[in-house]
C-alpha positions as CSV (number, residue, x, y, z in Angstrom):
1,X,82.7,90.2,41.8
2,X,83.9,88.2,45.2
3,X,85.7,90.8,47.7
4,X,89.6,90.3,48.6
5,X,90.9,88.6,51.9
6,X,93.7,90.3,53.6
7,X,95.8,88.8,56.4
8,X,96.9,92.0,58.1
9,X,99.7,91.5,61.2
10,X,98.5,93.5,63.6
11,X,101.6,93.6,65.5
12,X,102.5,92.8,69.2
13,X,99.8,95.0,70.3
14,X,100.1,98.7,70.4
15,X,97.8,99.9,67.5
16,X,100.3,102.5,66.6
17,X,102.8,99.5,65.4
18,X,100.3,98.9,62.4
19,X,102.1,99.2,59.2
20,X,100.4,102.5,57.2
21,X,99.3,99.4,54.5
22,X,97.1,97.7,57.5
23,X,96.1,100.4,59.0
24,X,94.6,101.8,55.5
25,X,93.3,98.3,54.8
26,X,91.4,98.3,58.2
27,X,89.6,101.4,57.2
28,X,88.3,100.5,53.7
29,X,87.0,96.6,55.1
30,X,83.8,95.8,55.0
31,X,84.3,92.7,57.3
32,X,87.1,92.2,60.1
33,X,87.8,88.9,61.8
34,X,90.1,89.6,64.6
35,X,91.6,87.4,67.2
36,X,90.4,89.0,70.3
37,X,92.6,86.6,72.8
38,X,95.8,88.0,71.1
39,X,94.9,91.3,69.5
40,X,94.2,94.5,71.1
41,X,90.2,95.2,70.4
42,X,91.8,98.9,70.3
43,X,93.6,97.8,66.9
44,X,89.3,97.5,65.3
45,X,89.1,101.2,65.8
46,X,90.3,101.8,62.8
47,X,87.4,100.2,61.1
48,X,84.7,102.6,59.4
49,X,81.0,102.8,60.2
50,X,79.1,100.0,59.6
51,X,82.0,97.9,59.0
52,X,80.8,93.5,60.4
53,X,83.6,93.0,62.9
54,X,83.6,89.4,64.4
55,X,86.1,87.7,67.2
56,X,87.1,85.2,66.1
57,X,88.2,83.6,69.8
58,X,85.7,81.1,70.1
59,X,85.5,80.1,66.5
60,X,86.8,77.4,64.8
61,X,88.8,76.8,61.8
62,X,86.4,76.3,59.8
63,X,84.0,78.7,61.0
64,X,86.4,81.1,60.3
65,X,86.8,79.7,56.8
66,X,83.1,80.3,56.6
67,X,82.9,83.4,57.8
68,X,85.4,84.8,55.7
69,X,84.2,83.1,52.5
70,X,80.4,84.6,53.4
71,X,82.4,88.5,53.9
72,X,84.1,88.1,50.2
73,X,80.3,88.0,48.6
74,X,79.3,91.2,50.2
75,X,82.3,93.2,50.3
76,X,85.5,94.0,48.4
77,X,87.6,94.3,51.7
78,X,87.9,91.8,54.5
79,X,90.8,91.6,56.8
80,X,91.4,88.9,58.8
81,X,93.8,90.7,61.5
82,X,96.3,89.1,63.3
83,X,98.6,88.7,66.2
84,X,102.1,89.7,65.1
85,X,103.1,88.9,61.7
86,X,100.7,86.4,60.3
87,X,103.3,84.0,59.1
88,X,104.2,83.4,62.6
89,X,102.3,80.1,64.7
90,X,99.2,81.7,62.2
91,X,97.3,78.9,60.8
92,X,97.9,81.1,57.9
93,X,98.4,78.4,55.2
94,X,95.3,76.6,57.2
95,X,92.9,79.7,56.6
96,X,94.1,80.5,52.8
97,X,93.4,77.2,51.0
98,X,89.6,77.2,51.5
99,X,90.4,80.6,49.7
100,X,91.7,79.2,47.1
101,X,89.8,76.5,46.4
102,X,87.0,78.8,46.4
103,X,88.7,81.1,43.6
104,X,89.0,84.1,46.0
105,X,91.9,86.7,45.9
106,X,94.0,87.2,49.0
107,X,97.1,88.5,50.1
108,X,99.6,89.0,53.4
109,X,100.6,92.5,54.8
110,X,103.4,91.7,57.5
111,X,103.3,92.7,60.6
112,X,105.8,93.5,63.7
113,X,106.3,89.8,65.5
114,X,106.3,89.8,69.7
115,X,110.3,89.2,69.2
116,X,111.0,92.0,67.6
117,X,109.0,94.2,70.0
118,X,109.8,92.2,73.2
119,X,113.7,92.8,72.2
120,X,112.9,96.5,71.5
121,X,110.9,97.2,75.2
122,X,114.1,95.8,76.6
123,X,116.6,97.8,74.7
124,X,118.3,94.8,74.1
125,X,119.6,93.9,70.3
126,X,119.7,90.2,68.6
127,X,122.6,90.1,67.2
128,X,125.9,91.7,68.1
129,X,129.0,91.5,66.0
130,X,131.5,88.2,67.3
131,X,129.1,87.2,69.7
132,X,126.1,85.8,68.0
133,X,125.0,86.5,64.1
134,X,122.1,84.1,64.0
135,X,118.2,84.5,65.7
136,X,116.2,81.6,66.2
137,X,112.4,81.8,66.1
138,X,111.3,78.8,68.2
139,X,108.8,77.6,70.7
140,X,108.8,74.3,73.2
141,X,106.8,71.6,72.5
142,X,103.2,71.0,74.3
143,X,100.1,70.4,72.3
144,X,102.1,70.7,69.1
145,X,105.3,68.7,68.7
146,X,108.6,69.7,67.6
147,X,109.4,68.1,64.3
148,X,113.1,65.6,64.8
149,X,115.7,67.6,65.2
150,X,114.1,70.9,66.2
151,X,113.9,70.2,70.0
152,X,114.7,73.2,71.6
153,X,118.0,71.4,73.4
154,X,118.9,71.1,70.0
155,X,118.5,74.2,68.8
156,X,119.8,76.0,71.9
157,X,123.4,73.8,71.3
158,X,124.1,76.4,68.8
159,X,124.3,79.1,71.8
160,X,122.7,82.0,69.1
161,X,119.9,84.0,70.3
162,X,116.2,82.1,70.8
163,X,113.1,84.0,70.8
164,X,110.5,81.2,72.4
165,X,107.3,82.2,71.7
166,X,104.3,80.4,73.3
167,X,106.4,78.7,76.2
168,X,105.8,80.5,79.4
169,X,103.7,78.1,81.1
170,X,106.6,75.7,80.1
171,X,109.4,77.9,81.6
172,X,110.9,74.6,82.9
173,X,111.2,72.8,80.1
174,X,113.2,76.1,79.1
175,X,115.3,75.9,82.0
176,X,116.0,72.4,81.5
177,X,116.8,72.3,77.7
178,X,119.4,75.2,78.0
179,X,120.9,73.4,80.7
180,X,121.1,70.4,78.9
181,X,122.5,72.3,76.1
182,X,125.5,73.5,78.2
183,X,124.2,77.2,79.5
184,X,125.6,78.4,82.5
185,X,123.2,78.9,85.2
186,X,123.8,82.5,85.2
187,X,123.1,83.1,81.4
188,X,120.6,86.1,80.9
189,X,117.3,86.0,80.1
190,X,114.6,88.4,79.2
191,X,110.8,87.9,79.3
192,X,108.4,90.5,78.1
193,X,105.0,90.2,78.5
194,X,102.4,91.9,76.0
195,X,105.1,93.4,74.8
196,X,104.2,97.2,73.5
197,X,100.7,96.7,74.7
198,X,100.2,100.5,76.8
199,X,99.7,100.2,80.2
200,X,100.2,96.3,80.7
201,X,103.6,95.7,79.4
202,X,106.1,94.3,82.1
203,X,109.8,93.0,81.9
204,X,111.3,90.7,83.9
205,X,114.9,90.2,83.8
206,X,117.1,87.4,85.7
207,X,119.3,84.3,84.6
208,X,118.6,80.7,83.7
209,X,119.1,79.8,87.3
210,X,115.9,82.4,88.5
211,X,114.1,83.5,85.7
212,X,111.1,81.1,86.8
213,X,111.0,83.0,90.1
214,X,111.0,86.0,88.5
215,X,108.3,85.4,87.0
216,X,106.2,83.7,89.2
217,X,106.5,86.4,91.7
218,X,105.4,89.4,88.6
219,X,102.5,86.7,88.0
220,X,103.3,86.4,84.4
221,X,101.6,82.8,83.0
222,X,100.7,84.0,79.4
223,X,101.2,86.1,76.3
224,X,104.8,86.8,77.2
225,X,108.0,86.0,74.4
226,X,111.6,84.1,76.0
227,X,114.4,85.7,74.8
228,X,117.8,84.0,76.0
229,X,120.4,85.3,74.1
230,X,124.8,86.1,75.1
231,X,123.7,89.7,73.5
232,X,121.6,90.1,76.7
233,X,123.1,93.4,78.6
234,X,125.4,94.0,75.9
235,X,124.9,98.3,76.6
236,X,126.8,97.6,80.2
237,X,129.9,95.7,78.6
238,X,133.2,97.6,79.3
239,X,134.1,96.8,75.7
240,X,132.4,95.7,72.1
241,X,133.3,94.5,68.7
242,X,132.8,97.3,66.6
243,X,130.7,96.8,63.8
244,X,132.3,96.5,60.1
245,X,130.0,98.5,58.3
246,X,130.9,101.7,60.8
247,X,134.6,101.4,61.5
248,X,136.9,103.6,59.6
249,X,139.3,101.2,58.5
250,X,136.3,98.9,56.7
251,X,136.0,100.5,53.2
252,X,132.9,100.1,51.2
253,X,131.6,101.7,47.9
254,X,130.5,104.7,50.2
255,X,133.6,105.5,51.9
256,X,136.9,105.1,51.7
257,X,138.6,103.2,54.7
258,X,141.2,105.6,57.1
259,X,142.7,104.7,60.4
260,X,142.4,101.2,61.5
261,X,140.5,100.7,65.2
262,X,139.7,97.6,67.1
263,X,137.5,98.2,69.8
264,X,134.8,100.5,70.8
265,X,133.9,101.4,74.5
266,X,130.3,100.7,75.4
């Protein structure tokens, strides 16, 4: 009987952000493709004795295909692990359909994406009640083009939070779409590089007007997440919306509402 594929997110980089389903997966394979560019070699020690690991850095697409189709004959568990969560800028679609074609079983386990880590190392939350309910997962174009309509100019016009992944050696384009898009030159932005990875993580915070500075002078030209959001530095505000779910005077089928309030101090 042909072995299983799993697509395991590995997360942002610190093996410990594995979810207890990938981790386990990653010690019963028989094969593991990993992206060593991205993923933390640290994240294969999980892997049991004898177990074919592979990087899968200089491969192509359809090596990896290959590769992956050749592990299913020999073993019941291979795990292609990857970046983040694997439905995030991972060819995942691109990798399953030989799969399928083939007749072979697979399935996703999710992972923790670079945004949600990055916003996490800076203590900084997405959303924030009356400022901004939406997050936008984006990138700029380069190699890849942005489909009509999802130019990051565009996007930015809605002034929610972005998460630009895959963009920091296009920190000017950045700059020059938010400005086009109406932020003010001293709107805050976070970059996070290797977010979560131990010993290599680094934050750089500044405002639309520096950030490319900023980072130039902490050398940071890859693997690093954008975040430009008006949540940014929300813990130093002298006041905040208070959030519904919490307040006293917002009733749900949990607890009964009391005194009204309005505002909380940070």
């Amino acid at each position: 009987m042909a072995g299983k594929v799993w697509f395991v997110g590995a997360g942002p980089g610190d093996p410990e952000l594995l979810t207890v389903k990938g981790r386990r997966l990653l010690e019963e394979a028989g094969a593991i493709l990993f992206a060593g560019s991205l993923v933390d070699q640290a994240a294969t020690l999980f892997a049991p004795p004898g177990c074919e690991i592979r990087d899968s850095k200089d491969m192509t697409l359809e090596e990896m295909s290959a590769w992956l189709l050749d592990q299913t004959a020999r073993h019941a568990t291979v795990v292609r692990l990857q970046t983040g969560d694997p439905g995030l800028y991972g060819a995942l679609v691109e990798m399953t359909r030989p799969l399928t074609a083939a007749g072979i079983e697979w399935a996703v386990v999710p992972g923790v994406s670079s945004a949600f880590a990055s916003a996490a190392a800076a203590g900084e939350t997405l959303t924030l009640p009356e400022v901004t309910q939406t997050v936008i997962l984006t990138r700029v174009a380069g190699r890849t083009p942005m489909p009509a309509g999802e130019e990051l100019e565009a996007l930015a016009a809605h002034r929610t939070t972005l998460c630009i992944f895959l963009s920091i050696t296009l920190l000017h384009e950045v700059q020059r779409a938010l400005r086009a898009a109406g932020w003010a030159e001293d709107a805050p932005i976070v970059v996070v590089q290797k977010a979560s990875w131990p010993g290599e993580e680094k934050i750089v915070r500044g405002t639309l007007a520096d950030i490319k500075k900023r980072c130039q002078a902490e050398k940071i030209a890859s693997q690093a997440m954008i975040i430009a959001s008006p949540t940014l530095g929300a813990a130093d505000w002298p006041t905040l919306a208070r959030s519904k779910l919490y307040d006293p005077a917002f009733g749900h089928r949990f607890r009964k509402a009391s005194a009204p309030s309005e505002e909380t101090s940070a």
